[in-house]
N, C-alpha and C positions, 0 to 999 in steps of 0.2 A: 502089594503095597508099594507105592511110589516114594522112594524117597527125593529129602527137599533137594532141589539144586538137577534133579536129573531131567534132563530133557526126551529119554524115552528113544534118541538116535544113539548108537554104539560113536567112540569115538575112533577117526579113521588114522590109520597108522600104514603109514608107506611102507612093508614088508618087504621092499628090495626086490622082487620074485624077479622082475625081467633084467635086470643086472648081474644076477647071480645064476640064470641061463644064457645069457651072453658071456657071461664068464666060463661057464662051463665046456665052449668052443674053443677058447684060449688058453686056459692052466685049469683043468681039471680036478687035480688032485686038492687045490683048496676053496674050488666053486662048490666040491659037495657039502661041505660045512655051514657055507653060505646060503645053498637052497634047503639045506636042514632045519637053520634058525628064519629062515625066510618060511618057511612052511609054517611053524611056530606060531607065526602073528597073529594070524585071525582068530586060533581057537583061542588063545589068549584072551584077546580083545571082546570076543562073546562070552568067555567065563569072568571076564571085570577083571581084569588082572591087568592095568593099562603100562603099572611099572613092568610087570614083566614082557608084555610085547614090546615094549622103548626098546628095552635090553636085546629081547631079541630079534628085533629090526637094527639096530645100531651093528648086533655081532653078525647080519648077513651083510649088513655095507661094509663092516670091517674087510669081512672076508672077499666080498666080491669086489672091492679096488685092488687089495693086494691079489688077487688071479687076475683082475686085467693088468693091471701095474706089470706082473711079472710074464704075463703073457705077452703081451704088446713087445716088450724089450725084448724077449728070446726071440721072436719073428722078424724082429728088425738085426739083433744079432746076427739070425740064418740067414737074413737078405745080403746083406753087407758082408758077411764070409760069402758068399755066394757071388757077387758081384765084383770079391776082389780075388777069388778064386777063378773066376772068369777074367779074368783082366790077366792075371798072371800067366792064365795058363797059353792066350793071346800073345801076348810078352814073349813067352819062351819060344813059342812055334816060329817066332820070327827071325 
């Protein structure tokens, strides 16, 4: 039985997945959260449950900007101690 209004296509919800594997490269410890609720979506979205895949697409982008957010800055952190630890250590041999 069709119900009215349904057009018979699932609707498609951006699950985050390739964000939340790029994250995974950067701060690990909060990309698994993010590929956990990014997994989430689709079955969701086949069981009709369209508010619950939002949620759980919204909680893998949550999670996969703060792992690149805090990945990205610790790398630039290492580069920059690294680059003024080189500089110093220059400095002194002179």
């Amino acid at each position: 039985m069709v119900q009215p209004g349904y057009s018979g296509q699932p609707q498609q919800i951006d699950n985050n997945m390739t964000m939340s594997i790029v994250a995974i490269f950067l701060f690990w410890p909060l990309a698994i959260p993010a590929i956990i609720n990014a997994s989430k979506v689709n079955p969701l979205v086949q069981q009709g449950d369209i508010a619950g895949a939002q949620a759980a697409a919204a909680e893998s982008k949550k999670w996969s900007k703060l792992a690149l957010i805090i990945g990205l800055a610790w790398y630039a952190i290492v580069i920059v101690c690294c680059l003024l630890g080189g500089l110093g250590s220059m400095m002194s041999t002179t």
